[in-house]
C-alpha positions in Angstrom: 241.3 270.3 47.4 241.7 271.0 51.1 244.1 268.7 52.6 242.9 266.0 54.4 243.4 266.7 58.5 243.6 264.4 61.1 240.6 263.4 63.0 241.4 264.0 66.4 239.6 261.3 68.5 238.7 263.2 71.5 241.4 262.0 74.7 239.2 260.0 77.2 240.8 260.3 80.9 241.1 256.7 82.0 239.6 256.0 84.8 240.1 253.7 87.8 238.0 251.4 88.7 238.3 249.8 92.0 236.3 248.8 95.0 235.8 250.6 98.4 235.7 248.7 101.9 233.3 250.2 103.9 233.7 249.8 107.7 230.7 248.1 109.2 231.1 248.0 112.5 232.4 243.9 113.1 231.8 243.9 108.6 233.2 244.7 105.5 231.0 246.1 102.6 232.4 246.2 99.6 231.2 248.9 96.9 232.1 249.4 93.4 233.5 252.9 93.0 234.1 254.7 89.6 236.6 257.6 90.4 238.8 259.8 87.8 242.4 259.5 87.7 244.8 262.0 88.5 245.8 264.0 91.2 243.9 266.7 90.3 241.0 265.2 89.5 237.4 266.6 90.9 235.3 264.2 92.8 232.1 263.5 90.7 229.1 265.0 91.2 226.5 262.9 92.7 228.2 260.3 93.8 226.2 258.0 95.9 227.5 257.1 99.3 226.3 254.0 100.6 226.7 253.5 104.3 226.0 250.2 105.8 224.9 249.5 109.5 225.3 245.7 110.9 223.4 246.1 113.8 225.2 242.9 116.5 223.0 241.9 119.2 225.0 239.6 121.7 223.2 236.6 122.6 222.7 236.9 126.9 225.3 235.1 128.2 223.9 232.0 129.9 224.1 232.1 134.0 225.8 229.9 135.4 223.9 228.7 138.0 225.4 226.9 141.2 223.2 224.1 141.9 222.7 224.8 145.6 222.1 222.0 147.6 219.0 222.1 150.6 221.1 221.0 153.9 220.7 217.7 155.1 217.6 217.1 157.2 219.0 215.9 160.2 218.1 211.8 161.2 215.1 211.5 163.2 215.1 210.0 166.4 213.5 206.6 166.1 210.7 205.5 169.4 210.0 202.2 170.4 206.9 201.5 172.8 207.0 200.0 175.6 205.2 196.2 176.3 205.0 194.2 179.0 207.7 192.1 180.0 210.1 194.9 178.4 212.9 195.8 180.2 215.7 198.7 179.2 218.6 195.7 178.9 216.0 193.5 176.0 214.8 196.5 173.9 218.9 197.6 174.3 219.9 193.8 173.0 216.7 193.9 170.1 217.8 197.3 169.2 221.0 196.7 168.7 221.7 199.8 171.1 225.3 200.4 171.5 226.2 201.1 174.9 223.3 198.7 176.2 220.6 199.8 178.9 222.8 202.4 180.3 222.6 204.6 176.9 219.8 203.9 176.6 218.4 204.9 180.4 220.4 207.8 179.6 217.9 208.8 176.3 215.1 208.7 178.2 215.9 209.2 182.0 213.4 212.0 182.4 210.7 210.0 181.0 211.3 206.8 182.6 212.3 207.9 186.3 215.1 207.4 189.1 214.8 203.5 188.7 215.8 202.3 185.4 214.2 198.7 186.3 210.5 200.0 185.7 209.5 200.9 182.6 205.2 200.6 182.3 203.9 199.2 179.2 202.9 202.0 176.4 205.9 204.0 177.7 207.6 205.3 174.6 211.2 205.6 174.7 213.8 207.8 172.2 216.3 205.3 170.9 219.2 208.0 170.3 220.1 209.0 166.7 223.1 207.3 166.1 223.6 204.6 168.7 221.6 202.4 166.8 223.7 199.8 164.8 223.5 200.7 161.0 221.4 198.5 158.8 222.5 199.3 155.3 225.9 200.7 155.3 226.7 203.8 152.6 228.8 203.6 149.8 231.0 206.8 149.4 231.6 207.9 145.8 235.2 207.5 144.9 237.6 209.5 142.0 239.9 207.3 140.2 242.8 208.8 142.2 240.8 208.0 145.4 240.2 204.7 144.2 243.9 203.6 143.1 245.0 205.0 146.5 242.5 203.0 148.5 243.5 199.5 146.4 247.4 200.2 146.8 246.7 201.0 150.2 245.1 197.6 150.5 247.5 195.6 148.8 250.4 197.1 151.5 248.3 196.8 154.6 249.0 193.4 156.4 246.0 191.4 157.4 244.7 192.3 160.5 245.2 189.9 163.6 242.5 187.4 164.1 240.4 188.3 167.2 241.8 186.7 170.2 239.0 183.5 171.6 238.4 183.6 175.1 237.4 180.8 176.7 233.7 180.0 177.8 232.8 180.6 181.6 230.8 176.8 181.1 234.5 174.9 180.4 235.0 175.2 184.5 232.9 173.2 186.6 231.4 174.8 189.8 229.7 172.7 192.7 225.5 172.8 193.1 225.6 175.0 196.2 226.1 178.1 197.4 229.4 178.1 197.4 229.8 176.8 193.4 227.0 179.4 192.8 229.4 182.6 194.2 232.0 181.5 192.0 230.7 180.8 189.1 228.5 184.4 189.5 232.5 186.0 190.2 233.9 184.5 186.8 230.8 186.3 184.9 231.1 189.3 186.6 234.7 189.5 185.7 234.2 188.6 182.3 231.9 191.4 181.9 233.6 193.8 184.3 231.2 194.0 186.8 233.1 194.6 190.2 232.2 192.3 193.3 234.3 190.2 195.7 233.0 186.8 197.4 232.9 188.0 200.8 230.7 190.6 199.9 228.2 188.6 197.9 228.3 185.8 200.8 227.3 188.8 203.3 224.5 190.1 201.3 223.3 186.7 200.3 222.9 186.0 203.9 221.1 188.7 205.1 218.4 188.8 202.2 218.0 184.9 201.7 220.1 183.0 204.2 221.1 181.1 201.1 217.9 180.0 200.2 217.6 180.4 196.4 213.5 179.7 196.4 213.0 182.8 199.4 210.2 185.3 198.2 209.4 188.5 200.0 205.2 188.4 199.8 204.9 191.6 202.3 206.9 194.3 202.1 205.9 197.3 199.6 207.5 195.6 196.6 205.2 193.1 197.1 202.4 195.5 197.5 202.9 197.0 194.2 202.7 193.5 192.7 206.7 193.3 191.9 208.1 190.7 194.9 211.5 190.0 196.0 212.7 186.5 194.6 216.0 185.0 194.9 219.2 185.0 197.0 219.7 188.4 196.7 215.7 189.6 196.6 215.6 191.0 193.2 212.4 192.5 191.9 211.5 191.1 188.6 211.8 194.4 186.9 214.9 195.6 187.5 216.2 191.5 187.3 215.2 192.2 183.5 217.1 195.3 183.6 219.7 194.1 185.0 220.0 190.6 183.3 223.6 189.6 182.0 223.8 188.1 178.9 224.7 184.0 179.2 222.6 183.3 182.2 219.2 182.2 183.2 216.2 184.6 182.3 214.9 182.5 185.8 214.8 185.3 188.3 215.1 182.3 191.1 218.7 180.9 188.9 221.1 181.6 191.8 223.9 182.5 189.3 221.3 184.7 187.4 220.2 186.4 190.6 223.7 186.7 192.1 224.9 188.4 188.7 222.3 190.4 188.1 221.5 191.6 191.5 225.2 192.4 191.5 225.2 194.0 188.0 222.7 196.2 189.8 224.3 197.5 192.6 227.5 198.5 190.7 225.4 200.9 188.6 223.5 202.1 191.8 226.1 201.9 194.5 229.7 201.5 192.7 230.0 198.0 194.1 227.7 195.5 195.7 230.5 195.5 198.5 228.8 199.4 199.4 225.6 197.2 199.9 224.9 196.9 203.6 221.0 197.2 203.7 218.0 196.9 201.9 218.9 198.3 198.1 
């Protein structure tokens, strides 16, 4: 009886089993891959390559957009119309126009003429951008550094002075005649830095009025033209209006009225009324 041989069981080649990392780009695929072992070992036939494409599309990167701001239209000039009785020195005091007639006079000297004391009703006058007093004042928009600084620089600054009171013109008593009436024009005048000197007034005061506070020129071209000389000084009512200081009579025949404002006048015409030596 043949003796009994071994059964050879066929040697199987281990194998390695592993997985491949394909490169994809910004991905990683990962494969299973059955390879032979050994150095020497043949790659297998067949073997199915797998490639993987992740196709990235960037998302468009968002614009940063500047919000751009449209300039500032710039302030439009307010009018105001002109209606009888109007003079540059009361739309100035309604208007709140600082710098009074004369900035006024100045806005609209080519409309309204050489003499600033007549101004036709339905005249319309530029009040200029700027000199009118604010009505609603603007808050500006603070940081909180701003802020802090602004309080700590409150809480150091000493309180301002209070504004120094002068005395009222109407505490000194002046006699009822001409005399009383040239002073107490002088203390107004000076109180509102108009330049004039007694002797000066007295001179002019006699040659247009001889004193006489009621005179009234009804002749001369003034008159004419419908405007008359009134007063000691023979002031038109027109440029009396434009002329009018603040704290006296609107009476055109008030002596201290006409004095001041007659006087108030001739330092914007002629310097002084002490240049005065004529009809003005």
């Amino acid at each position: 009886m043949p003796a009994h041989g071994k059964h050879r069981r066929p040697r199987r080649r281990p194998t390695s089993r592993g997985l491949t990392l394909l490169g994809t780009g910004g991905a990683a695929l990962a494969l299973p891959l059955t390879a032979p072992a050994g150095a020497g070992a043949a790659p297998v036939s067949g073997a199915l390559e797998i490639a993987a494409r992740v196709i990235t599309t960037p998302a468009a990167p968002a614009a940063a957009q500047a919000a751009t701001k449209a300039p500032a239209a710039p302030a439009a000039a307010h009018t105001y119309t002109v209606v009888a009785d109007d003079s540059l020195s009361l739309i100035a005091q309604r208007k709140g126009i600082q710098g009074g007639w004369k900035v006024l006079y100045s806005a609209n000297k080519r409309a309204v003429g050489d003499n600033p004391s007549l101004i036709h009703p339905g005249l319309e006058l530029t009040l200029r951008p700027g000199s009118v007093n604010a009505t609603a004042p603007t808050k500006a928009k603070k940081g909180a550094t701003t802020e802090r600084a602004s309080r700590s620089e409150r809480r150091s600054t000493a309180p301002a002075a209070a504004p120094v009171k002068t005395a009222p013109v109407a505490a000194t008593q002046y006699a009822n005649n001409l005399d009383g009436w040239i002073r107490e024009s002088l203390d107004i005048m000076a109180h509102h830095g108009i330049p004039g000197t007694y002797a000066d007034i007295h001179r002019n005061i006699m040659r247009e009025s001889s004193g006489n506070p009621r005179a009234i020129n009804n002749w001369d071209s003034n008159a004419a033209a419908g405007t008359p000389s009134k007063g000691l000084l023979q002031v038109i009512d027109p440029t009396f209006r434009a002329y009018h200081v603040p704290g006296t009579s609107m009476d055109p025949y008030d002596p201290v009225a006409n004095i001041t404002a007659a006087c108030n006048y001739a330092a914007d015409r002629y310097g002084s009324i002490g240049r005065v030596f004529g009809a003005y």
